[in-house]
C-alpha positions in Angstrom: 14.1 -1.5 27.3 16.0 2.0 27.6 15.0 5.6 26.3 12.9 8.4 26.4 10.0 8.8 29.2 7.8 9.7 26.6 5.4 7.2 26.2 2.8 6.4 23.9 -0.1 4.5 25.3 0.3 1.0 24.4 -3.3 -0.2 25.8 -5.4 3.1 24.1 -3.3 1.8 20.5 -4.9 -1.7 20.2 -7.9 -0.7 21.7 -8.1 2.0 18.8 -7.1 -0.4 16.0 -9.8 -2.8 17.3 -12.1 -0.5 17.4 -11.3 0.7 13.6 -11.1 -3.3 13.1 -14.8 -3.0 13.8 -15.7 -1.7 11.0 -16.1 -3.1 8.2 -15.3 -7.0 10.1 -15.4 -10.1 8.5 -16.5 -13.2 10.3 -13.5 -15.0 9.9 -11.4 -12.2 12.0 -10.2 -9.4 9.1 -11.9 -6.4 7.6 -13.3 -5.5 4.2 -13.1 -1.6 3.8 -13.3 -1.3 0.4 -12.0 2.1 -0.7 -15.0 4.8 -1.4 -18.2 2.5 -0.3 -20.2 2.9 2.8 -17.9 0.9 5.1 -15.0 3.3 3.8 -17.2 6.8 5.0 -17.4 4.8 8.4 -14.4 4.1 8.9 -13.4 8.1 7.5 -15.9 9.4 10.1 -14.5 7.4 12.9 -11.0 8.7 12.1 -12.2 12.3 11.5 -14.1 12.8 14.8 -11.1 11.3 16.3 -9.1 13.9 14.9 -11.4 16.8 16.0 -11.6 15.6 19.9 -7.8 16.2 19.5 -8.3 19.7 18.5 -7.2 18.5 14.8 -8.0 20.8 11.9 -8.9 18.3 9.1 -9.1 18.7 5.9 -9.6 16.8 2.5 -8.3 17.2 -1.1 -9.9 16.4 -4.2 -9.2 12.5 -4.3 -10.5 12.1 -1.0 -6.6 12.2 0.8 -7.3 13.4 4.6 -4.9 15.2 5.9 -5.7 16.1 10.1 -3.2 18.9 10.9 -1.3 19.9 14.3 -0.2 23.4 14.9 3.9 23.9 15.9 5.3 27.0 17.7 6.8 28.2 14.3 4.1 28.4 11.7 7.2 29.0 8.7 7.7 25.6 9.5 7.5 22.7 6.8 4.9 20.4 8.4 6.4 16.6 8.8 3.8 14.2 7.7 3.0 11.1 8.9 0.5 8.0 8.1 -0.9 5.4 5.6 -4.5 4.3 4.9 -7.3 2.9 6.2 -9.0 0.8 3.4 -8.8 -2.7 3.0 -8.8 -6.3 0.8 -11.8 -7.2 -0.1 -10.5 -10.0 2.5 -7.9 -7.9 4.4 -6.7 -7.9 7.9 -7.0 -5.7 10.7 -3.4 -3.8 10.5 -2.4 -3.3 6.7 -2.6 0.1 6.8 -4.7 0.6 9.7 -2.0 0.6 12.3 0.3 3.4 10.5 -3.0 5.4 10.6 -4.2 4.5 14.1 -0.7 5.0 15.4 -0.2 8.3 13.7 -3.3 9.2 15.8 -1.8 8.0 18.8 1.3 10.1 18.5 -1.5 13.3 18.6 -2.7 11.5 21.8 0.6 11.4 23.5 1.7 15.0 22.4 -1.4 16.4 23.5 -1.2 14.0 26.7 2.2 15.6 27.4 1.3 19.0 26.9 4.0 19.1 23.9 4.1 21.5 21.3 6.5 20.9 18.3 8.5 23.7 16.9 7.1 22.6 13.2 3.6 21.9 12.9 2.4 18.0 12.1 0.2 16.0 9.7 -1.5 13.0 10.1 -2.6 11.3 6.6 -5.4 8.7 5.4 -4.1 8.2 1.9 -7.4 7.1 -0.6 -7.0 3.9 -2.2 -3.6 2.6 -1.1 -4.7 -1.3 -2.6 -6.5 -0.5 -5.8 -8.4 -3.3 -5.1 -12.1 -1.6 -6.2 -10.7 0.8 -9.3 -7.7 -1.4 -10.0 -5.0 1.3 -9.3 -3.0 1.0 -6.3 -1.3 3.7 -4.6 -4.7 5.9 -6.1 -5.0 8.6 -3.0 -0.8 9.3 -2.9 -0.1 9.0 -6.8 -2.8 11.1 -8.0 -1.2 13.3 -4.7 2.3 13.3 -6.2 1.2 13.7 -9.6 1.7 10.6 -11.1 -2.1 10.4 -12.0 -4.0 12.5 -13.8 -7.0 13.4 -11.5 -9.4 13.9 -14.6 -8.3 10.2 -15.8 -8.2 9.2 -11.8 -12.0 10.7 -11.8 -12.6 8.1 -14.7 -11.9 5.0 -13.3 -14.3 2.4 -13.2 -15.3 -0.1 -10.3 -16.9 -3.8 -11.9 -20.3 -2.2 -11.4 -19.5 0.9 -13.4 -19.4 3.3 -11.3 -16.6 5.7 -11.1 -14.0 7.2 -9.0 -16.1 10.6 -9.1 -19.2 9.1 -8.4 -18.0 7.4 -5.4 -15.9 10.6 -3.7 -19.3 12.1 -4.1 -21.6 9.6 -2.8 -19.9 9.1 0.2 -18.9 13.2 0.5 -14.8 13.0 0.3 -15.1 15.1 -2.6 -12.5 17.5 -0.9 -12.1 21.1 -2.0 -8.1 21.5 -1.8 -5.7 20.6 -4.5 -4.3 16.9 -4.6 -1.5 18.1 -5.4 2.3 18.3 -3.5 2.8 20.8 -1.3 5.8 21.8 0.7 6.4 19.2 3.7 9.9 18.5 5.2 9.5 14.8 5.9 6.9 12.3 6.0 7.4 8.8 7.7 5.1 5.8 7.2 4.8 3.0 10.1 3.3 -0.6 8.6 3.3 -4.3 8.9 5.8 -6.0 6.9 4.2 -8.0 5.0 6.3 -10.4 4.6 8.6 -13.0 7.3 12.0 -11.6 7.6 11.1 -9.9 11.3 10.0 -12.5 12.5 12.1 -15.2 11.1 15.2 -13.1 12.3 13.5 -12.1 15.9 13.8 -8.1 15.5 10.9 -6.0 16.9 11.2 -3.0 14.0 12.2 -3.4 10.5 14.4 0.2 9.2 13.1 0.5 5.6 16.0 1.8 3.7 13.7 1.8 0.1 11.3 0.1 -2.2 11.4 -2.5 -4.8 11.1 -1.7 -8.4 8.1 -2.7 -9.9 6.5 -3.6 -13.2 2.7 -4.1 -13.9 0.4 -5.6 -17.0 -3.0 -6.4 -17.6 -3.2 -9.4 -20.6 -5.6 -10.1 -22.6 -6.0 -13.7 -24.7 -8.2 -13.7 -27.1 -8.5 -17.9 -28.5 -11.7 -19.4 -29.9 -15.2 -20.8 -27.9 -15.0 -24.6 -29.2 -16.8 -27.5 -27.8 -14.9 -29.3 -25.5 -15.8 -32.7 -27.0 -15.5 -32.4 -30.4 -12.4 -29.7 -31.2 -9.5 -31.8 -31.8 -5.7 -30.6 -30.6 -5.5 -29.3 -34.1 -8.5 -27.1 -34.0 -8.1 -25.5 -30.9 -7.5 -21.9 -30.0 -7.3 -22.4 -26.4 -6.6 -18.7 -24.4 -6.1 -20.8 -21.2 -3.5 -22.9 -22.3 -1.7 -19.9 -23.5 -2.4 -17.7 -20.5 -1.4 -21.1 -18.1 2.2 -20.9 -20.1 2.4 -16.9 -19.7 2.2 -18.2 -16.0 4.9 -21.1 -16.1 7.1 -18.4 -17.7 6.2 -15.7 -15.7 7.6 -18.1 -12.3 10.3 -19.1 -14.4 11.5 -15.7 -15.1 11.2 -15.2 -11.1 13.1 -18.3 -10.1 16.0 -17.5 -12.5 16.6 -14.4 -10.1 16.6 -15.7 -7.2 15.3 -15.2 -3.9 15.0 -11.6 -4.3 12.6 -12.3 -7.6 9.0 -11.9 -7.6 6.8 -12.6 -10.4 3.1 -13.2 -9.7 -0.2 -13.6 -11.5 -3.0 -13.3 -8.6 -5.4 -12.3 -11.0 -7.3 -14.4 -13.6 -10.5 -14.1 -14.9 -12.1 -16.9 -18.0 -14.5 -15.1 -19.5 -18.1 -17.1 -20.4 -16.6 -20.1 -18.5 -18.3 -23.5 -18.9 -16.7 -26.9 -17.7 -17.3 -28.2 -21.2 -15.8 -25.1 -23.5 -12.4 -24.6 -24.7 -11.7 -21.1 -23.1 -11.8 -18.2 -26.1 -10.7 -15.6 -23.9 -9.0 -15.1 -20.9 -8.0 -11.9 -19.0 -5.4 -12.1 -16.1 -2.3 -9.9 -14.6 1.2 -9.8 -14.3 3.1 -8.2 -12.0 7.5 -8.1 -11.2 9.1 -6.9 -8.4 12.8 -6.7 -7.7 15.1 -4.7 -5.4 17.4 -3.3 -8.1 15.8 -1.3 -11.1 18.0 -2.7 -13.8 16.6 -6.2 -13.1 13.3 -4.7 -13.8 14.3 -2.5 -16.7 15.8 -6.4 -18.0 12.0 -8.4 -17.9 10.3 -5.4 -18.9 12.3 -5.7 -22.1 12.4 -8.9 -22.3 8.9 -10.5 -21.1 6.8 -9.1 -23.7 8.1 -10.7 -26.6 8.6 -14.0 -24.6 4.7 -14.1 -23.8 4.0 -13.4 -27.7 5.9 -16.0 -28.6 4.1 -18.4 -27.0 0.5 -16.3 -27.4 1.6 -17.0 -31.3 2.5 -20.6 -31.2 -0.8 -21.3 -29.6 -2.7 -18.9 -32.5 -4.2 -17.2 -29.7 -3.2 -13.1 -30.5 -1.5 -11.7 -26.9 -2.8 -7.7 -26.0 -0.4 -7.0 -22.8 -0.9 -3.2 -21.8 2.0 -2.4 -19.3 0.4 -0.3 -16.0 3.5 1.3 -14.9 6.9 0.3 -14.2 8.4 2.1 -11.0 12.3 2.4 -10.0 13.6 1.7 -7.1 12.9 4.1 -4.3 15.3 5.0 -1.9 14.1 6.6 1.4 15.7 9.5 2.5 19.2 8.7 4.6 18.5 11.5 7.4 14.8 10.2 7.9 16.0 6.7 7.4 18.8 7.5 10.1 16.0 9.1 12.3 14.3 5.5 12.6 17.7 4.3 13.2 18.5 6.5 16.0 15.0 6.2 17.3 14.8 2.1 18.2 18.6 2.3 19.4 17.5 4.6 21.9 14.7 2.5 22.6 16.5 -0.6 22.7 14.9 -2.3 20.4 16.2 -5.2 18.1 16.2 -4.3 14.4 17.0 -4.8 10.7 17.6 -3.3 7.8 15.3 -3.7 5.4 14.1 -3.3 1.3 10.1 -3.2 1.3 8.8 -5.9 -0.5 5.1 -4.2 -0.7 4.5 -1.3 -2.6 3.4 1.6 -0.2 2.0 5.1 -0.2 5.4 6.4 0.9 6.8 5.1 -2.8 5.3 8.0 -3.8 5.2 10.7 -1.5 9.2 10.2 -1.4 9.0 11.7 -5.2 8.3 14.9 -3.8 9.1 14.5 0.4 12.2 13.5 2.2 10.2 10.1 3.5 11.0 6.8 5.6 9.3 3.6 6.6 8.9 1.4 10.0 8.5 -2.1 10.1 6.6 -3.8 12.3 6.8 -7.9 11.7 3.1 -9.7 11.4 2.8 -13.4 12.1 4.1 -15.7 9.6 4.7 -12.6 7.0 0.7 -13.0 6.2 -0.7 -9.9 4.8 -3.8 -9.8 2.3 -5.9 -12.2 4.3 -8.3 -12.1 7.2 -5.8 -14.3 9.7 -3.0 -11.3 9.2 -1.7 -11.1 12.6 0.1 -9.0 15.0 0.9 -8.5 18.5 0.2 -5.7 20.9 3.8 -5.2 21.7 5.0 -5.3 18.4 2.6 -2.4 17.3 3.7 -0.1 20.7 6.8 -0.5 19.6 6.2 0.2 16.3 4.0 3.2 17.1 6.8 4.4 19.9 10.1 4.9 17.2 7.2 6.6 14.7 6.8 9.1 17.8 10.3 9.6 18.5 11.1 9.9 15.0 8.4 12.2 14.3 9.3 14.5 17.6 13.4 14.5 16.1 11.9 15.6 13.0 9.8 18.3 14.4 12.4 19.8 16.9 15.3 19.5 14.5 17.6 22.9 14.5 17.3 24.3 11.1 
């Protein structure tokens, strides 16, 4: 491999993520850091006294966001930001998240290693809540950030046990003081797994993430009737399984027909009272589409709805879909995409372009910051689960173009 001396610490990276990996571990090998528990404040702490051995000035806004800034030689400078987050799955894996985090910390390492000082000062982000898998928001810490949520409503939300998105920033003291809201930054770039196989299957060590799929979320709700399984007859039932099992068919369907850039998925389903022997009378489960091109998603957002009522109405079981959002496609920025570019040339390293399949914090820090992605690939594109998988080499050279990118960034000539 050619390129720059400058050298991130390869060994001090994994040896950091495992340590992060720590806590919070599962016995079969991942991590579950759910977003604003105990195991969350741990895993804060550990990053912010990181941070402060560096010399770091951290700080934290209202929804919890942790931003651990570096001083440049011009303070008129626009900082360039950098990161991801650091909770998990309730069955995550050690590097969703966790490596663009860790790695971001290793860049400070290395500058401060190398006695550099940037011309624009740099900051190094913990987004809150990147999986909404506790509140049922994704993308909480960075949308509430870039003012796609309310913080009042944000505030509101509501784990399974009741408690709320308040409540927890408090009990676990990320309750910051500043404003979660956009402030001036000239770029922010985001390194994370990919999620998905295409790396790998194609052999390339780092993914360039030209943008983000559209996206469309529900949450439905099938109300039927609870009948005894042995004596309601076909012509008596109001079964809200059956009807929420053919919202599923249609919801593959309506995926196949488009391909293999479609995505349609229901990976959440909940019968409510279940009993082995009674007809289901209500189900709740949700639907989400993804797509590279926005008109695609503007098409099944249209069209879905009155699809899954007509079958929700066939069945005489009434149908209450609530759409979440619906998100265009988000092109990264083409000089901080070109950055990357320039950045694993350099390096020598093999790469693709690539569309991110995942949704990620940078979706929406790119509404208000010139932003691009790195790829890294995982093993057999498994994300979501404890047996994610990566190796060391893949997340030094991951971490390496973020630091070159970052230091082109920086030092640009205004």
């Amino acid at each position: 491999m050619s390129g720059s001396n400058q050298r991130i610490d390869g060994k001090r990276l994994w040896d950091s993520l495992m340590a992060m990996a720590e806590i919070g571990a599962t016995p079969k090998g991942g991590v579950r850091r759910l977003t604003l528990t105990d195991v969350d404040k741990r895993g804060r702490d550990q990053f912010r006294t990181w941070c402060e051995a560096l010399g770091l000035q951290v700080r934290v806004d209202a929804i919890g966001n942790m931003f651990a800034r570096r001083e440049g030689r011009d303070p008129s400078r626009l900082p360039v930001l950098f990161g991801s987050h650091l909770d998990s799955q309730p069955t995550g894996g050690k590097f969703d998240g966790a490596l663009g985090v860790i790695a971001g910390l290793e860049v400070m390492r290395t500058l401060n290693d190398l006695n550099i000082a940037t011309e624009a000062p740099i900051e190094l982000v913990n987004w809150t809540d990147e999986e909404g898998s506790r509140f049922g928001h994704s993308l909480m810490g960075s949308g509430t950030w870039a003012g796609i949520y309310g913080l009042d409503k944000t505030y509101a939300l509501k784990d399974a046990e009741g408690v709320t998105v308040g409540e927890a920033l408090e009990g676990i003291g990320y309750k910051g003081e500043h404003a979660a809201k956009p402030f001036p930054a000239d770029a922010y770039f985001e390194l994370h797994i990919e999620q998905g196989p295409i790396l790998e299957r194609e052999g390339k060590e780092v993914g360039i993430v030209t943008g983000a799929q559209a996206q469309v979320w529900y949450d439905a709700v099938v109300t039927g009737q609870d009948a005894h399984a042995g004596t309601t007859p076909p012509s008596a039932r109001k079964d809200a399984l059956l009807t929420a099992a053919r919202i599923i068919d249609l919801v593959d369907k309506l995926m196949r027909e488009r391909g293999d850039d479609g995505r349609g998925t229901v990976g959440w389903l909940q019968v409510v009272n279940a009993s082995r022997n009674v007809v289901p009378g209500e189900v709740r489960f949700s639907i989400e589409f993804r797509h590279p091109e926005t008109a695609v998603i503007e098409e099944l957002a249209a069209g879905f709805p009155a699809m899954a009522e007509a079958i929700a109405t066939a069945n005489r079981t009434p149908l209450e879909l609530t759409q979440l959002f619906k998100i265009p496609h988000q092109p990264f920025d083409p000089g901080c995409v070109d950055l990357v570019r320039q950045a694993a040339a350099r390096l020598g390293y093999s790469t693709r372009e690539i569309i991110s399949g995942a949704g990620h914090d940078a979706v929406y820090v790119a509404r208000s910051v010139p932003t691009a992605m790195i790829f890294t690939p995982c093993k057999d594109g498994l994300s979501h689960n404890e047996a994610e998988s990566i190796q060391p080499e893949e997340a030094e050279a991951g971490a390496q173009v973020l630091f070159q990118a970052i230091l082109a960034r920086a030092n640009r000539t205004l």
